[in-house]
N, C-alpha and C positions, 0 to 999 in steps of 0.2 A: 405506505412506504416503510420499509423495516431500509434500519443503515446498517445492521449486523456485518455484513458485508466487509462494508466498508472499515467501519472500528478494526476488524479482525487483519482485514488486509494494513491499514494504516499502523497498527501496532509490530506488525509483521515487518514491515517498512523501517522502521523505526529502531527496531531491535536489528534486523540485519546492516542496514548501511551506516544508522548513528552511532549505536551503541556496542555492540560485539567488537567491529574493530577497535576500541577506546579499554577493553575488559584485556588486557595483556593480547602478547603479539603471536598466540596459539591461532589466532583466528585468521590472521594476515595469513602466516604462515599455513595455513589449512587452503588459503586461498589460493596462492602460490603453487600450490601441490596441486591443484587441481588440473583438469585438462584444458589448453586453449582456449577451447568453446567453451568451456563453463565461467572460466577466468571474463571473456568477452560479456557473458551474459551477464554475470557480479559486475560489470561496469557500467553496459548497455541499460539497465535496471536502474540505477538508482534515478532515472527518473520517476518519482512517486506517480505520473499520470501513466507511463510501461506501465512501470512494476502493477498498479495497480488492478490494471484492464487483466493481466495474466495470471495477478493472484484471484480475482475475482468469475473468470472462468474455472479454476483450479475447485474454487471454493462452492462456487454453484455446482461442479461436477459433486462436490464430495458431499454438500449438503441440501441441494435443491430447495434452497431458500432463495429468490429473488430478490434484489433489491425494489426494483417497480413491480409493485403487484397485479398492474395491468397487463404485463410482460406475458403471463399464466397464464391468459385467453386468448393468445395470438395462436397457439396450435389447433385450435378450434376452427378456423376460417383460411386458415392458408395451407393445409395439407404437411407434408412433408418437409416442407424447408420451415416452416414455422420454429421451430425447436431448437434449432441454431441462430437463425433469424435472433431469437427472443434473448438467448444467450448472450449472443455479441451485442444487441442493444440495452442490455443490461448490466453487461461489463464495463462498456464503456459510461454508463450511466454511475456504476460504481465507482470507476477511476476517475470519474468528475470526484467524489466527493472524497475520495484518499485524498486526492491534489488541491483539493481547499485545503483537507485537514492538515495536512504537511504546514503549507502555508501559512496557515491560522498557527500554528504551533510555532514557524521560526519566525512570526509576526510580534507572537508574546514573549517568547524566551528570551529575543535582544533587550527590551527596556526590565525584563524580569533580574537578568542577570546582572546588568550596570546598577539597578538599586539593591541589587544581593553586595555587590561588590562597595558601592555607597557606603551603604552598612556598615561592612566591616573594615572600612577604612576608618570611620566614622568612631565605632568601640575601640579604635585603636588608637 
């Protein structure tokens, strides 16, 4: 199992929905400007388990790295549809684990942040 995949799409994730819009209002504004359907899609997306499955086809196109490496020998046996087949079960394989990672990360940031914020109550 390689999660490269996954990592690359969940950082992806991460930087387009949490952080870019929070970095000044160039980015809202960018979004705004964009065409309806794109506007639709920056919305439709922020679910990490979407977003994922769509970056993780994008990403297998660009780099032919699988996340299941079983996925590789399915073109072997099933002819022609195998290679999509293998694709979209792999995508979706990957957007399981964007959508833990998401998860896993607003899981630790809530009690991470209230003992940052403790803290510095605390020196104060």
């Amino acid at each position: 199992m390689d999660i490269s995949l996954a990592i690359i799409a969940l950082s992806l994730h991460i930087l387009i929905w949490e952080k870019l819009p929070d970095w000044g209002s160039w980015f809202n504004w960018l979004i705004e400007q964009a065409p309806r359907p794109l506007q639709y899609l920056y919305e439709a997306w922020q679910c990490p388990y979407c977003f994922g499955f769509w970056a993780a086809l994008l990403l297998h196109w660009l780099t032919g790295v699988y996340t299941l490496s079983s996925l590789e020998n399915m073109v072997n046996y099933l002819g022609n549809v195998a290679q999509p087949l293998a694709w979209f079960f792999d995508a979706l394989a990957t957007a399981l684990f964007v959508m833990l990672g998401s998860l896993g990360f607003k899981a630790i940031s809530g009690p991470a942040i209230k003992g940052y914020q403790m803290t510095m109550e605390f020196k104060n």
